[in-house]
PASETI-688968 format. One line per 8 residues: their letters; for each residue x negated, y negated, z negated of N, C-alpha, C. Coordinates in steps of 0.001 Angstrom, whole numbers, m for minus. Example, Ala and Ser with C-alpha at 12.3 -4.5 7.8 and 13.67 -1.06 7.14 Angstrom:
as = m13190/5690/m7800/m12300/4500/m7800/m13200/3300/m7800 | m12850/2250/m7080/m13670/1060/m7140/m12900/m30/m7870
This chain:
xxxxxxxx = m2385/18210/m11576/m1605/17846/m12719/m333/18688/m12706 | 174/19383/m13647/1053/19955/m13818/2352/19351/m14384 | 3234/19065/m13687/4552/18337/m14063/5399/19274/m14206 | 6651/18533/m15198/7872/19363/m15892/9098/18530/m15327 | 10029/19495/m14877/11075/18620/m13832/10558/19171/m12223 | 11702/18430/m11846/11281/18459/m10029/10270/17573/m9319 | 9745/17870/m8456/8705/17165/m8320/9145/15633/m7008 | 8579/14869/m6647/8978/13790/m6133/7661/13269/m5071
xxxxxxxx = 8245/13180/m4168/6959/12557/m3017/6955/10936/m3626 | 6158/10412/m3858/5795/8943/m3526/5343/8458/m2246 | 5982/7564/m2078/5559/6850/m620/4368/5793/m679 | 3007/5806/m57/2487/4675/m13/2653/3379/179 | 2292/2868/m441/2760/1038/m513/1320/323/m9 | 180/1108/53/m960/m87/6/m1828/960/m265 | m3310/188/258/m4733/357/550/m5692/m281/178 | m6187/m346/m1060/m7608/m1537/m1384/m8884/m1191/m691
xxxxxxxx = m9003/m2578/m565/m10555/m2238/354/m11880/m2899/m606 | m12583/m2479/m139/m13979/m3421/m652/m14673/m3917/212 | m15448/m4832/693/m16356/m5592/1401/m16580/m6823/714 | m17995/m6820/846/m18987/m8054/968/m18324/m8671/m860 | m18289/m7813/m1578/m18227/m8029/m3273/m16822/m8850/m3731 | m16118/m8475/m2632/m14399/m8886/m3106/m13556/m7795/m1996 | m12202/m7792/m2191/m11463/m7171/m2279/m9975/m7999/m1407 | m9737/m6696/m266/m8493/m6817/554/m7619/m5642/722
xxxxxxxx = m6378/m5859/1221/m5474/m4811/1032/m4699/m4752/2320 | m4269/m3484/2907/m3252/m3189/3772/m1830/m3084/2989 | m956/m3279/3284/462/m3345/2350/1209/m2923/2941 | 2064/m1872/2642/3046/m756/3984/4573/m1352/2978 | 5188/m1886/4059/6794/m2137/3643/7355/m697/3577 | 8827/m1222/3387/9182/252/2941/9727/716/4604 | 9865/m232/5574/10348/104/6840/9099/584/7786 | 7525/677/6690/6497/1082/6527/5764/615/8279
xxxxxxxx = 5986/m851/8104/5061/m1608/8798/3930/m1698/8398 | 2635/m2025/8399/939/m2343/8159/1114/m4006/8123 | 479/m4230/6763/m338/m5980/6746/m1190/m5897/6462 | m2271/m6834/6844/m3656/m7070/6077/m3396/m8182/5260 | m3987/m8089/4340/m4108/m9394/3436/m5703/m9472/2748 | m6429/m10785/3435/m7690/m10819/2467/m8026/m12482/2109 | m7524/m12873/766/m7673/m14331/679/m8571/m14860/1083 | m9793/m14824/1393/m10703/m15377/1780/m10612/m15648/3472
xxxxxxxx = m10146/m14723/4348/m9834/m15225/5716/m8682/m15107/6241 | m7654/m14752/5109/m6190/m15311/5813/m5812/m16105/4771 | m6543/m16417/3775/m5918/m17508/2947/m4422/m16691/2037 | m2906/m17604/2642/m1875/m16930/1997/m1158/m16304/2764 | m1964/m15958/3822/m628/m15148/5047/m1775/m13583/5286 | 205/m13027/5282/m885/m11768/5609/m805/m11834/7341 | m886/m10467/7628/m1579/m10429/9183/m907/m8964/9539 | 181/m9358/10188/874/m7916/11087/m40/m7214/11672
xxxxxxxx = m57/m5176/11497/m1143/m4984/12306/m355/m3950/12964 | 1197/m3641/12514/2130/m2358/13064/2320/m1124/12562 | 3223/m405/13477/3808/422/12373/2566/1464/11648 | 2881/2258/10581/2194/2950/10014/1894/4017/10899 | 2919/4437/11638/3144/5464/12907/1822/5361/13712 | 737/4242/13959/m93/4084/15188/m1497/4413/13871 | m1377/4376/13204/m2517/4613/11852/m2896/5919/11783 | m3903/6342/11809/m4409/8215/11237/m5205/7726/9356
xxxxxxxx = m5242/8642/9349/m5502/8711/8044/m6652/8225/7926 | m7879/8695/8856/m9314/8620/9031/m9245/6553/9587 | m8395/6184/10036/m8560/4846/10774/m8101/4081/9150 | m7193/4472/8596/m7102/3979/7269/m7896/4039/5761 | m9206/4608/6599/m10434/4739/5426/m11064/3220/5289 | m10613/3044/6863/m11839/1308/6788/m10812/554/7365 | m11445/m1273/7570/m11024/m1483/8066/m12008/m3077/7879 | m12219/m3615/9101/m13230/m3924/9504/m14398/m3776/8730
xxxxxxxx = m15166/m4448/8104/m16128/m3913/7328/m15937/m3394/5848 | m14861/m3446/5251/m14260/m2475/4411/m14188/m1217/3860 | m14205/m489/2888/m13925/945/2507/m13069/906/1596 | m11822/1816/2108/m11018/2336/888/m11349/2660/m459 | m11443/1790/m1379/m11385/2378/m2091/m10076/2809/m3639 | m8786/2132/m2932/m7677/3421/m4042/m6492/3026/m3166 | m5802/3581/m3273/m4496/3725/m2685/m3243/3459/m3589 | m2105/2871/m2938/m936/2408/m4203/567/2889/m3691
xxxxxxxx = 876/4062/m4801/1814/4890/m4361/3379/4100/m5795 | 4377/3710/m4644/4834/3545/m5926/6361/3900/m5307 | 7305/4558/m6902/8692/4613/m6695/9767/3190/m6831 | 10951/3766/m5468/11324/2465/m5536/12249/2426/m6961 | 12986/1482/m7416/13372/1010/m8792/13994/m37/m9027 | 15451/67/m9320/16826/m887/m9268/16367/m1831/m10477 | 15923/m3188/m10766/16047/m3734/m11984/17097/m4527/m12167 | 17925/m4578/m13132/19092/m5294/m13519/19249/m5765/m14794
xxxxxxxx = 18939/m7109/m15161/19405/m7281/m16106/18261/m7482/m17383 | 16596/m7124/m16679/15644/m6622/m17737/15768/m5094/m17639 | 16685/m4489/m17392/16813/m2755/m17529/16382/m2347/m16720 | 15641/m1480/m16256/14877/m268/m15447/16517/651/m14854 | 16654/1009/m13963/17834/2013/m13852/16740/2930/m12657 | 17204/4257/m12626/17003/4968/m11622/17778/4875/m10697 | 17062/4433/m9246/17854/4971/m8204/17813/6430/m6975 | 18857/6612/m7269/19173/8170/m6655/19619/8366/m5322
């Protein structure tokens, strides 16, 4: 994709998985710790698994019987008020 302007890294936030015809997620804070979250066997808690640092890319394809399938890249973003502001 060809963008106009400077360009900007996004940081990963998260990992959807698929298994067994529903759907779980790894969730990276921004101090980019690892959670699992899959309602069906943690219910409403997620599940510390550590820093992103101990993760390869290839170990973050699966995860127990799971496959990646999309990834969630997002910028962070001051809201105030209802207003969107950029933060710099």
């Amino acid at each position: 994709m060809q963008a106009h302007g400077p360009s900007i890294t996004l940081p990963l936030k998260g990992i959807i998985y698929i298994s067994n015809h529903h759907f779980s997620i790894h969730i990276i804070t921004s101090q980019k710790e690892v959670w699992f979250h899959d309602g069906i066997t943690t219910g409403p808690i997620c599940i510390y698994e550590g820093p992103l640092s101990n993760f390869s890319d290839k170990t973050l394809q699966k995860h127990n019987n799971g496959l990646a399938i999309g990834a969630i890249y997002a910028k962070k973003l001051e809201v105030d008020f209802g207003y969107i502001h950029r933060v710099t």
